[in-house]
N, C-alpha and C positions, 0 to 999 in steps of 0.2 A: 714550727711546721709539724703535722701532724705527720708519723710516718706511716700508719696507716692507710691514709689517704690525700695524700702530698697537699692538703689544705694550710692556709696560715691562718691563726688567729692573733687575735691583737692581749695581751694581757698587761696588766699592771700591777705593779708592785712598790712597795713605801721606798721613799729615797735614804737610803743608808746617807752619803755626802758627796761632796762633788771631788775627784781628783785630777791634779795637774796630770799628762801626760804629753809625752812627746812622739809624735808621727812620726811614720821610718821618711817620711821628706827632713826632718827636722824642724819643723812646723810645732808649735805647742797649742794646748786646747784644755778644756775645761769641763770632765767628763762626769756624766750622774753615774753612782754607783750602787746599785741595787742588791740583794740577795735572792739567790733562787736555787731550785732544788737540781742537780744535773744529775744523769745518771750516764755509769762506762762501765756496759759489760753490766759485770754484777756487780759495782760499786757503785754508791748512791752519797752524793756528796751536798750538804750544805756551801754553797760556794758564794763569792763576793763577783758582781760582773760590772761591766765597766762597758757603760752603753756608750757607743758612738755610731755614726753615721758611716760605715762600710761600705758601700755600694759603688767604691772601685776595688773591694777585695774579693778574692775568690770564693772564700766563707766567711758566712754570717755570725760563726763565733769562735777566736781563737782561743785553744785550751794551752794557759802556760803552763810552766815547767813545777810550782807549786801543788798545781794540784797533781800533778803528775807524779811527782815522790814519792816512792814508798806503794804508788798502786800500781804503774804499769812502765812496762820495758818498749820504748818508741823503737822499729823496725823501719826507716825511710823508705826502704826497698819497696814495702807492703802497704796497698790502701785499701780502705773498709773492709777488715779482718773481722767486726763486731757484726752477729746479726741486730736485727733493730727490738730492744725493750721491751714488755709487755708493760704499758703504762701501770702505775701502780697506783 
């Protein structure tokens, strides 16, 4: 989604491989695994994503605890703390 102008675009990108994963139902699934550029704040990460089909979840992409180390201190109390990036 663009945040400039809450548009979506569709992109694509090479398939890194597929990984096993297991649903919070306990359900398992067989997920493409891609790479893409994310940005938080001012940190700009090479990261590995793990596409699946979300759309009984609240967001469209969850950020774990890996990439999270060492860059940023989670606050549960506080939501969208970040303004939005200037694309780069």
């Amino acid at each position: 989604v663009d945040p400039a102008s809450d548009e979506q675009h569709a992109l694509e990108a090479p398939l890194l491989r597929r990984a096993s994963v297991v649903d919070a139902h306990g359900g398992s699934a067989r997920n493409y695994v891609v790479t893409m550029w994310l940005t938080l704040g001012d940190n700009r990460a090479r990261v590995e994503v793990s596409l699946s089909e979300n759309t009984d979840m609240p967001y469209p992409l969850v950020i774990g605890r890996n990439l999270l180390t060492d860059v940023a201190i989670v606050d549960v109390s506080r939501r969208h703390t970040l303004e939005h990036p200037a694309v780069p």
